[in-house]
SEVO-701762 format. One record per residue (C-alpha): x, y, z; residue in one letter; residue number from 0. Coordinates in steps of 0.02 Angstrom, whole numbers, plus 50000, padded with zeros to 5 digits. Layout:
! SEVO-701762
  east north    up resn resi
     X     Y     Z    A  NUM
...
END
This chain:
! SEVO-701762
  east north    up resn resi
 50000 50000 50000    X    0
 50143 50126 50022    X    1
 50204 50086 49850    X    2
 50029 50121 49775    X    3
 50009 50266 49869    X    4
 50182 50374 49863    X    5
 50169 50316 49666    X    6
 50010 50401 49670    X    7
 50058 50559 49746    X    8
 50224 50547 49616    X    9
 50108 50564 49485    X   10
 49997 50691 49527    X   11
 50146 50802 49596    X   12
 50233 50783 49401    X   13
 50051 50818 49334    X   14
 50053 50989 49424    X   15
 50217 51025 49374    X   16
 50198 50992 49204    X   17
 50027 51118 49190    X   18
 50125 51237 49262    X   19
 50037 51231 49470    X   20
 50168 51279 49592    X   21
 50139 51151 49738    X   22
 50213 51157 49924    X   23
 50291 51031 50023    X   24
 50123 51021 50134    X   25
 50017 51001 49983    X   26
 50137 50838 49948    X   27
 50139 50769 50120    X   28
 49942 50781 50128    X   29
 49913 50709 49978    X   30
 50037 50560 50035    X   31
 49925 50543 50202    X   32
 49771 50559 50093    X   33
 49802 50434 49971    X   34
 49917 50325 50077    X   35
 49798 50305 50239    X   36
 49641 50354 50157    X   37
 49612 50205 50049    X   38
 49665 50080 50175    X   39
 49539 50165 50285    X   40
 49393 50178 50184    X   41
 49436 49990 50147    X   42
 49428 49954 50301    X   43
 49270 50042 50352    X   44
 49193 49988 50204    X   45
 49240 49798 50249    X   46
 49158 49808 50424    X   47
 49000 49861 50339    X   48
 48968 49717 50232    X   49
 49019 49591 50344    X   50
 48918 49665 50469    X   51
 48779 49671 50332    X   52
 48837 49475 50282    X   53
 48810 49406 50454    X   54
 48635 49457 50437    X   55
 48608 49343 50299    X   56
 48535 49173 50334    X   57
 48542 49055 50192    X   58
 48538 49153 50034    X   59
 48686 49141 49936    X   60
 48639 49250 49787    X   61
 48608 49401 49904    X   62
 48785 49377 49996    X   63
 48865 49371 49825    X   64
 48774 49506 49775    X   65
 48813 49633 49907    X   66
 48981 49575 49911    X   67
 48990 49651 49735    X   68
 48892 49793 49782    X   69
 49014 49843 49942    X   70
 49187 49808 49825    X   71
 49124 49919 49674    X   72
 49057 50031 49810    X   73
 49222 50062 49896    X   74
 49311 50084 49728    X   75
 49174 50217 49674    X   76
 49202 50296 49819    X   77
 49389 50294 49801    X   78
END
């Protein structure tokens, strides 16, 4: 994840650059904790959810597959 993330923040500091938007060192470091700690996070948060929504599922498979679907493309919308 801190690959991914200080990739990430690589890239969009070179994108500024190259359209000519003078950034700061602060602007870098909170994108780092933004992208770095943010996506783990909502992951996370997002992960308690459905399970939590899961374990109120007795016996029907389609609707855990279903909202297990739902909650991934869910987290990377939100992402």
């Amino acid at each position: 994840m801190l690959n991914d993330g200080t990739a990430m923040v690589f890239f969009m500091l070179f994108m500024s650059l190259v359209k000519g938007e003078s950034t700061s060192a602060l602007d870098v470091v909170s994108n780092f904790v933004r992208v770095s700690l943010g996506g783990p996070l909502l992951g996370i948060i997002v992960g308690f959810i459905i399970c939590w929504w899961l374990k109120k599922i007795i016996r029907d498979t389609v609707l855990s597959v279903i909202i297990t679907f739902i909650g991934t493309f869910l987290c990377f919308y939100i992402a």
